[in-house]
C-alpha positions in Angstrom: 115.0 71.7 117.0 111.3 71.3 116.8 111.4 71.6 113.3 113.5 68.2 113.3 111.3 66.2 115.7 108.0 67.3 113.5 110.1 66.2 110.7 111.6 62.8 112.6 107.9 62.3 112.9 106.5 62.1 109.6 109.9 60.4 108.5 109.3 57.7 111.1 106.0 56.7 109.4 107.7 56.8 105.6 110.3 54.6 107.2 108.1 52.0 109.0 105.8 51.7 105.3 109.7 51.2 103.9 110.6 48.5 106.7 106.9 47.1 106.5 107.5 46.8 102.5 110.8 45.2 102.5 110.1 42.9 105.1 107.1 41.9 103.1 110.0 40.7 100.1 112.0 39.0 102.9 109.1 37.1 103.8 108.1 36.2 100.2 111.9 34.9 99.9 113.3 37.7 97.5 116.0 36.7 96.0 117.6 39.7 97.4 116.4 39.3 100.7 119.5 39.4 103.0 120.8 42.5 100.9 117.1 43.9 102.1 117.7 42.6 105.8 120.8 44.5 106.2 120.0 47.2 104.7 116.4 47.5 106.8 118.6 46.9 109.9 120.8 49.2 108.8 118.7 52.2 108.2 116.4 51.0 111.5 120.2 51.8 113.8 120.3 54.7 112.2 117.3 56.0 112.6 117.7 55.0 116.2 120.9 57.0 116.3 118.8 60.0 115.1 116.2 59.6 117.7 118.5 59.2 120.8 120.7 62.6 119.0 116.9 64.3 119.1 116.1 63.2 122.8 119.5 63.7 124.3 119.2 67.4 122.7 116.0 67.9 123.7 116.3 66.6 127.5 119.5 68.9 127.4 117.4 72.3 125.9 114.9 71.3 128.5 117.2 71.1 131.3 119.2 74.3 130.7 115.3 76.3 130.1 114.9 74.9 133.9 117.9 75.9 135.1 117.2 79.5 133.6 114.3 79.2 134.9 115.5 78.4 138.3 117.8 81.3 138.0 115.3 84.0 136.9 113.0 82.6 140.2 116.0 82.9 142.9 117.3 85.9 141.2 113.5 87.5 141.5 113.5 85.7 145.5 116.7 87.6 145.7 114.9 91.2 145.1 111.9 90.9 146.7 114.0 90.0 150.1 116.3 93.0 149.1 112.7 95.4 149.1 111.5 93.8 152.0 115.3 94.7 154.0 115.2 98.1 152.5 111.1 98.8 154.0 112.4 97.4 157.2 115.7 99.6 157.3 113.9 102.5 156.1 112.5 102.8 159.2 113.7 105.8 161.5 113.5 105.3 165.1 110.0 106.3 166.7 109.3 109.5 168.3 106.1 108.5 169.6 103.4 105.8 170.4 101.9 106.7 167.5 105.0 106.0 165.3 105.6 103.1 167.3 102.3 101.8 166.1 102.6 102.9 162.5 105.9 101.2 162.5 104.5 97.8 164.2 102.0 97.2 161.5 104.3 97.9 158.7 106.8 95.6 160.3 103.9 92.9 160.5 103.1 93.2 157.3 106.8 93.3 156.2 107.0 89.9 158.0 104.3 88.3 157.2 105.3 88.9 153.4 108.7 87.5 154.9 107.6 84.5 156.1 105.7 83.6 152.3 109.1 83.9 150.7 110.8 81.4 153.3 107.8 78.4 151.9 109.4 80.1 148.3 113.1 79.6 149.6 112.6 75.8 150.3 110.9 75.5 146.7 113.7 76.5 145.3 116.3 74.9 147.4 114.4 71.6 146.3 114.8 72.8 143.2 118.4 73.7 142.8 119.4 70.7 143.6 119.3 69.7 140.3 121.7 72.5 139.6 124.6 72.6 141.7 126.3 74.6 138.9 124.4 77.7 140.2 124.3 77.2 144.1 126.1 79.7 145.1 122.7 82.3 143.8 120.7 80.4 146.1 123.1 80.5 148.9 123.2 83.9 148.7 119.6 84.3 149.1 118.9 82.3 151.8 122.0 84.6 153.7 120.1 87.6 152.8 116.7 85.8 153.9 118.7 85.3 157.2 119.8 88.8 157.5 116.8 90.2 156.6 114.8 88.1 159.5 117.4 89.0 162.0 116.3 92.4 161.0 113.0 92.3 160.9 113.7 90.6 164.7 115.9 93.6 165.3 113.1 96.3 164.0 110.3 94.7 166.4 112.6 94.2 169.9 113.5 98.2 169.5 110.2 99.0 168.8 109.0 97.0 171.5 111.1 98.3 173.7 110.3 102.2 172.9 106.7 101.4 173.3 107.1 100.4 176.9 109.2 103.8 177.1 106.3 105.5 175.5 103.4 103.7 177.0 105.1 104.8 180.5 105.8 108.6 179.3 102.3 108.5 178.5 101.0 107.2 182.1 103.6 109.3 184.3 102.2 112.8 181.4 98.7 111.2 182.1 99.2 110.9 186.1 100.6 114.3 186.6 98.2 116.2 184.5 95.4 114.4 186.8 97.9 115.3 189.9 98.3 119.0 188.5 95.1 119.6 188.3 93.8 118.1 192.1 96.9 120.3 193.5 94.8 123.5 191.9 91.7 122.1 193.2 93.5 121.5 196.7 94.8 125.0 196.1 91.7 126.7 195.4 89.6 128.7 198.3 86.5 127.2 196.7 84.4 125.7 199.0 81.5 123.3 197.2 
């Protein structure tokens, strides 16, 4: 296809010296002047016939490279969601305050990656609407955007709530180490 426009291009010039030339003999009142109008307003239509062929082809080759385009980027949206769900869901359940925090900064960091691809989803919903053809990829990924927020919301309420469980096994251990160690002192026939 680019081989023809180069070549539509440099046949457009020849063409307009050919128009130029015969309406140069019309204008000089060739005898065969009208034959030489018709026939430049022939060949002029169907040169325009060739140009509209060449752009409708082109705006159609450049339209389906933007809807593969389109696809590749939701299809690639699609898998970085998918590793960001399977980092959240591969986290196990904290055993202690130490895991809880572990987890909390990879689940920040998880989200925060999260909330880039929701300024990407809206990109590309803009986008697709120039391609209702393949909707139903982008409508998948913004359910499994959804899901994977829910999530993410899910990951950060239970760890939440095991680091107020942990934070107060911690202060009760804390406490009654301090309290096991007065009651010896309490206990003890010392006197200093």
């Amino acid at each position: 296809h680019e081989k023809l426009g180069s070549q539509y291009k440099s046949h457009h010039q020849i063409l307009n010296r050919h128009v130029a030339r015969g309406l140069k003999m019309v204008s000089d009142r060739h005898f065969m002047g009208e034959k030489i109008s018709l026939t430049i307003d022939e060949a002029t239509k169907t040169f325009d016939a060739l140009r509209d062929s060449l752009n409708g082809r082109r705006k159609q080759l450049e339209q389906s490279v933007a809807a593969e385009q389109y696809k590749t980027d939701v299809l690639e949206c699609k898998s970085l969601i998918n590793d960001l769900a399977i980092e959240a869901n591969s986290l196990e359940s904290p055993s202690s305050l130490e895991e809880v925090s572990a987890q909390e900064n990879t689940l920040y960091v998880t989200d925060d990656a999260a909330g880039k691809l929701e300024e990407t989803i809206e990109t590309l919903r803009t986008r697709g609407e120039q391609f209702p053809s393949i909707n139903s990829l982008e409508n998948d990924m913004e359910s499994n955007y959804k899901k994977l927020v829910l999530g993410l919301q899910q990951k950060q309420s239970m760890l939440q709530e095991k680091k107020v469980v942990y934070e107060f096994l911690s202060d009760i251990d804390d406490e009654c180490s301090w309290m096991v160690e007065k009651k010896q002192e309490a206990d003890s026939d010392e006197y200093g």
